[in-house]
KOLKEKE-153194 format. One record per residue (C-alpha): residue number from 1; x, y, z; residue in one letter. Coordinates in nm, 2 decimals. Layout:
// residues N
   n     xx     yy     zz res
 NUM      X      Y      Z   A
...
//
This chain:
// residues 250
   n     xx     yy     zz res
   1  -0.99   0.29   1.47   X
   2  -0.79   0.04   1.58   X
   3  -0.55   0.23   1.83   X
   4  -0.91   0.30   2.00   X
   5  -0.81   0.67   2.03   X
   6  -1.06   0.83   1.84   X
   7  -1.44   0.76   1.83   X
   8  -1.56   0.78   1.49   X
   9  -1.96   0.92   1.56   X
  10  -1.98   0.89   1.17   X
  11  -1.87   0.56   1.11   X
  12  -2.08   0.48   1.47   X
  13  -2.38   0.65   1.30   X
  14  -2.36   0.49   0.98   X
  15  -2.41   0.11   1.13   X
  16  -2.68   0.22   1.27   X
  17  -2.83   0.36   1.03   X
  18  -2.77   0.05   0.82   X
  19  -2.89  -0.17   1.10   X
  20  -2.57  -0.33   1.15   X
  21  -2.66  -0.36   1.52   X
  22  -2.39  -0.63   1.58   X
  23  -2.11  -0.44   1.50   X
  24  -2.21  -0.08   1.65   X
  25  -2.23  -0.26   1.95   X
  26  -1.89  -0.41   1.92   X
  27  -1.74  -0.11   1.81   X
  28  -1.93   0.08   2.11   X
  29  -1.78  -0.17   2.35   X
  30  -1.43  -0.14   2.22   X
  31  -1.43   0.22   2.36   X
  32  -1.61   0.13   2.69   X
  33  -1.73  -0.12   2.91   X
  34  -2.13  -0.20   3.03   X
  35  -2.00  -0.06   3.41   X
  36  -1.78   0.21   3.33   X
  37  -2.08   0.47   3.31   X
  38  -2.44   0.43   3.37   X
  39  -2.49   0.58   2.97   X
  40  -2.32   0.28   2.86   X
  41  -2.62   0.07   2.95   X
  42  -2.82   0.28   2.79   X
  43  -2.68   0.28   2.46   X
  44  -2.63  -0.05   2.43   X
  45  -3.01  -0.14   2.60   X
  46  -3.17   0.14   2.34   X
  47  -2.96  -0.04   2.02   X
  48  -3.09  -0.35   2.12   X
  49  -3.47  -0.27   2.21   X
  50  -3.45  -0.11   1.83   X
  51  -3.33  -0.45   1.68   X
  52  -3.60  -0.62   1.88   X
  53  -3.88  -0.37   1.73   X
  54  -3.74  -0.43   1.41   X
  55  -3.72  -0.83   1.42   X
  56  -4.11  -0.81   1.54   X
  57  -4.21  -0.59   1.28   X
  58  -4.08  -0.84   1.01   X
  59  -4.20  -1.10   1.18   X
  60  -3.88  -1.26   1.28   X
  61  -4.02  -1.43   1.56   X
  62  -3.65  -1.58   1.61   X
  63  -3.46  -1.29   1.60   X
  64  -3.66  -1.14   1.83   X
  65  -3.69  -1.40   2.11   X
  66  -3.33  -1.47   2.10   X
  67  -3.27  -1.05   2.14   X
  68  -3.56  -1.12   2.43   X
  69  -3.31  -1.37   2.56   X
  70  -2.99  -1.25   2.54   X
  71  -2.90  -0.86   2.49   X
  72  -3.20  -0.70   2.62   X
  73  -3.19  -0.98   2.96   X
  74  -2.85  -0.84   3.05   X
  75  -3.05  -0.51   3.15   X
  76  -3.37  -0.66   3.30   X
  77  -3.17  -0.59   3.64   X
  78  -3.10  -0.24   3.59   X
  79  -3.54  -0.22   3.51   X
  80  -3.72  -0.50   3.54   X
  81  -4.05  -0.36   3.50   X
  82  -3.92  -0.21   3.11   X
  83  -3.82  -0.56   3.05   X
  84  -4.12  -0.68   3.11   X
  85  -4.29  -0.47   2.90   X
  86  -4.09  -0.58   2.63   X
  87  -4.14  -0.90   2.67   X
  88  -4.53  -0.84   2.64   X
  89  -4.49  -0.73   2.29   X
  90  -4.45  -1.05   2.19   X
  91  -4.84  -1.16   2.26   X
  92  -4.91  -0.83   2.02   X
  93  -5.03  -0.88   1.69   X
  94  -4.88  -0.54   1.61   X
  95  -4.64  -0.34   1.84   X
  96  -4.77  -0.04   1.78   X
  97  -5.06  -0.08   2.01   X
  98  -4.91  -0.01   2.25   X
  99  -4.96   0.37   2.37   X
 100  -4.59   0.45   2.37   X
 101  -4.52   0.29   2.04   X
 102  -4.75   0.40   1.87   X
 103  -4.57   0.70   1.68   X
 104  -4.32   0.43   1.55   X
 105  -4.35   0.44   1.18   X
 106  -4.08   0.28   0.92   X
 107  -3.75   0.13   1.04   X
 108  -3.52   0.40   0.90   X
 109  -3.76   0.68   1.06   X
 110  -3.68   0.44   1.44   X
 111  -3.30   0.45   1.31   X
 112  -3.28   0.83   1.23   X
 113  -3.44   0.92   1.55   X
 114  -3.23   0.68   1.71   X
 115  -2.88   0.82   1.62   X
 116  -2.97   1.15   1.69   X
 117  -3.04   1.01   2.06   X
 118  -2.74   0.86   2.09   X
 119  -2.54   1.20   1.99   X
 120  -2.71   1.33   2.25   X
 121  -2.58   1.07   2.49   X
 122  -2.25   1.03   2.39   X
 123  -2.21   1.39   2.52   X
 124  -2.28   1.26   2.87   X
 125  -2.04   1.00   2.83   X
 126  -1.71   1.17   3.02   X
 127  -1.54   0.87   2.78   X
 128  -1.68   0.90   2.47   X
 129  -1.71   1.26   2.46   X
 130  -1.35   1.27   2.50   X
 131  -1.26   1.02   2.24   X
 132  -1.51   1.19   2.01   X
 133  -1.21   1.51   1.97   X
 134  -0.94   1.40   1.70   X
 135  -0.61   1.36   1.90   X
 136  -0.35   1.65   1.89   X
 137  -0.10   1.61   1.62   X
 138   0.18   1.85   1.54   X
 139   0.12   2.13   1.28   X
 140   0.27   2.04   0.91   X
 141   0.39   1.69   1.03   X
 142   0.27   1.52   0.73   X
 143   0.44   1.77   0.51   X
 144   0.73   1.70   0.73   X
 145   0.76   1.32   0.70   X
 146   0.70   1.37   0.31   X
 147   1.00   1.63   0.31   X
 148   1.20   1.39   0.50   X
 149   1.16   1.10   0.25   X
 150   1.21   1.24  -0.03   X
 151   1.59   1.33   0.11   X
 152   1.60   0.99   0.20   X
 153   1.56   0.87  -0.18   X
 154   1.78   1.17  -0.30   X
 155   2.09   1.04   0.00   X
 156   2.01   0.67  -0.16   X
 157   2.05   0.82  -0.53   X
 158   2.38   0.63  -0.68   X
 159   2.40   0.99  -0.87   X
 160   2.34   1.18  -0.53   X
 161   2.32   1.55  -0.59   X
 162   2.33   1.80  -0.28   X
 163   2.08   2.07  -0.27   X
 164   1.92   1.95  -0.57   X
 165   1.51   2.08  -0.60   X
 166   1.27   1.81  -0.48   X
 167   1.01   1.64  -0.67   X
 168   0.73   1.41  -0.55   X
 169   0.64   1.10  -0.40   X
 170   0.45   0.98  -0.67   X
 171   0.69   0.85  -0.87   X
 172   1.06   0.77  -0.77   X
 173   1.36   1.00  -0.77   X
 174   1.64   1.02  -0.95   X
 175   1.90   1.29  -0.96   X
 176   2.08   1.34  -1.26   X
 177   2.41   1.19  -1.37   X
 178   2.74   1.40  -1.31   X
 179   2.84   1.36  -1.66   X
 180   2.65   1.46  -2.01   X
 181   2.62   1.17  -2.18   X
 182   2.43   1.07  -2.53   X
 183   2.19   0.81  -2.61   X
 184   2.43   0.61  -2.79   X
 185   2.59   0.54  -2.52   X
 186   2.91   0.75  -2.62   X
 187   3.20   0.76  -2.37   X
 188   3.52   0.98  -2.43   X
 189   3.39   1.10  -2.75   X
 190   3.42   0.70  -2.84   X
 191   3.16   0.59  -3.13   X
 192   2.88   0.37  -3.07   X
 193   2.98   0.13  -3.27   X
 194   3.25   0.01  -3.05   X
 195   3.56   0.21  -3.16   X
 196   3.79   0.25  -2.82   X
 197   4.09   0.54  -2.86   X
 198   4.00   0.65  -3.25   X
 199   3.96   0.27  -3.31   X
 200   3.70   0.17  -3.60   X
 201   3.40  -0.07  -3.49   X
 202   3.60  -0.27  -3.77   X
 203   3.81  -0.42  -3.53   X
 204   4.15  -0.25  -3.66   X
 205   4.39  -0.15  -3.34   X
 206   4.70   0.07  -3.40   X
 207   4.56   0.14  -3.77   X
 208   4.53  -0.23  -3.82   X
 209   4.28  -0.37  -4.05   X
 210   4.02  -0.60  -3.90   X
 211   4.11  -0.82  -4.19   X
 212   4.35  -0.94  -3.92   X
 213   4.68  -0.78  -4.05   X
 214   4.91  -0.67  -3.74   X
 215   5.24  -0.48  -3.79   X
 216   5.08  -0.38  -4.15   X
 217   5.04  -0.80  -4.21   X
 218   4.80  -0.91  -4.46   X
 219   4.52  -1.14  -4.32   X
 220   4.72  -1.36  -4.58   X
 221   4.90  -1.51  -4.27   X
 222   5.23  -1.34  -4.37   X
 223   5.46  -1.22  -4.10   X
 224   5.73  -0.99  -4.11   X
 225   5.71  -0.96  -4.49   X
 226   5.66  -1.35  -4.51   X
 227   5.37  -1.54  -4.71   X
 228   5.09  -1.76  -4.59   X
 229   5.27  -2.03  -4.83   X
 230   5.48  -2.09  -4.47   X
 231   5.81  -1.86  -4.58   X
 232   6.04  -1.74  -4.33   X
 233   6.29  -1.49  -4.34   X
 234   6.19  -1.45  -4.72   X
 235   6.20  -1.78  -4.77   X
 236   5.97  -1.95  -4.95   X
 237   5.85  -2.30  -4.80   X
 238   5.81  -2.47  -5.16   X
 239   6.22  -2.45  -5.15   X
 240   6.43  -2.61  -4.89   X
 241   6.65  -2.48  -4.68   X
 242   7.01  -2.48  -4.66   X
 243   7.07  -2.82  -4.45   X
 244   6.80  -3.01  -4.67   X
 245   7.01  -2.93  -4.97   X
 246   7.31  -3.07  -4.77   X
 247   7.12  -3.39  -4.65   X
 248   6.96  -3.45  -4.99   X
 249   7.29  -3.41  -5.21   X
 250   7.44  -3.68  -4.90   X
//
């Protein structure tokens, strides 16, 4: 984990298992340093003797010197004389000559045995033993926080309704709407179709005709009782008026 508070021996367990000695190592050192304990070095010295066995065994002649070189020499100081021994198993045609190697059978068997040794050691590690116990965490806190934000989307609700039964977080929340409203669309008992105030989706207002008659005036284009011709006052525009009479009789 990356807060480092916890010290996952199943996750720990599992890279060794799959010989990812690399990273149980990191992950090892990211809960502890090589000095803080005398088990440290021996973790970290057993992991790597393991990937050393297992490079010879496969005949990784690479792998295995440049283990030789670099992980397992950091511990030559702490015993030189197992170092050395080590280092002897290179001239070996087959490791398992050697007396104390000799019950060393497949490279999962070496791994199996291995993590259960580690468990072992990880007890006697004041640090690792107590990162090994999940941290405290207060009773029903996730149901809590899962409370809590639901009543956060219910207070963001632009339909907001107090006291209202919660639902879930899986899908979003929505409270219902203060009025009953249809599918239509209908507002103040107002058809669909567009009428507003008893109106027809005809277009007609104040009983008009959506013809375009106003005042009960025909589409026609009369006004006030007039005719489209263009008469006025009941006039009708193919006579003239009274001052074109005048001018014309002039």
């Amino acid at each position: 984990m990356e807060s480092k508070c916890y010290f996952d021996v199943q996750y720990f367990d599992t890279l060794v298992l799959d010989g990812k000695w690399d990273e149980a190592q990191k992950y090892f050192l990211s809960f502890t340093k090589v000095d803080d304990h005398p088990v440290s070095i021996i973790v970290l010295f057993l992991m790597a003797k393991h990937k050393y066995l297992e490079a010879l065994d496969r005949k990784d002649m690479t792998t295995a010197v440049d283990t030789l070189r670099g992980d397992l020499k950091e511990y030559s100081k702490f015993n030189s004389d197992l170092y050395n021994e080590l280092t002897w198993l290179l001239t070996m045609t087959n490791f398992r000559e050697h007396s104390e190697l000799a019950n060393y059978t497949t490279h999962s068997e070496g791994r199996t045995m291995l993590v259960s040794e580690l468990k072992m050691l990880f007890m006697a590690h004041p640090i690792i033993k107590e990162k090994t116990k999940l941290p405290a965490v207060e009773r029903d806190r996730l149901k809590n926080l899962m409370a809590q934000s639901i009543k956060w989307q219910n207070f963001q609700c632009a339909n907001s309704v107090p006291d209202i039964t919660m639902g879930s977080l899986f899908e979003d929340h929505r409270c219902p709407s203060h009025a009953v409203r249809g599918f239509a669309g209908l507002t103040s008992a107002q058809n669909f179709a567009g009428s507003t105030s008893g109106q027809n989706i005809a277009g007609s207002t104040s009983g008009q005709n959506f013809a375009g008659s106003t005042s009960g005036q025909n589409i026609a284009g009369s006004t006030s009782g007039q005719n489209i011709a263009g008469s006025t006052s009941g006039q009708n525009t193919k006579n003239p008026t009274s001052s074109q009479r005048t001018h014309n009789r002039e």
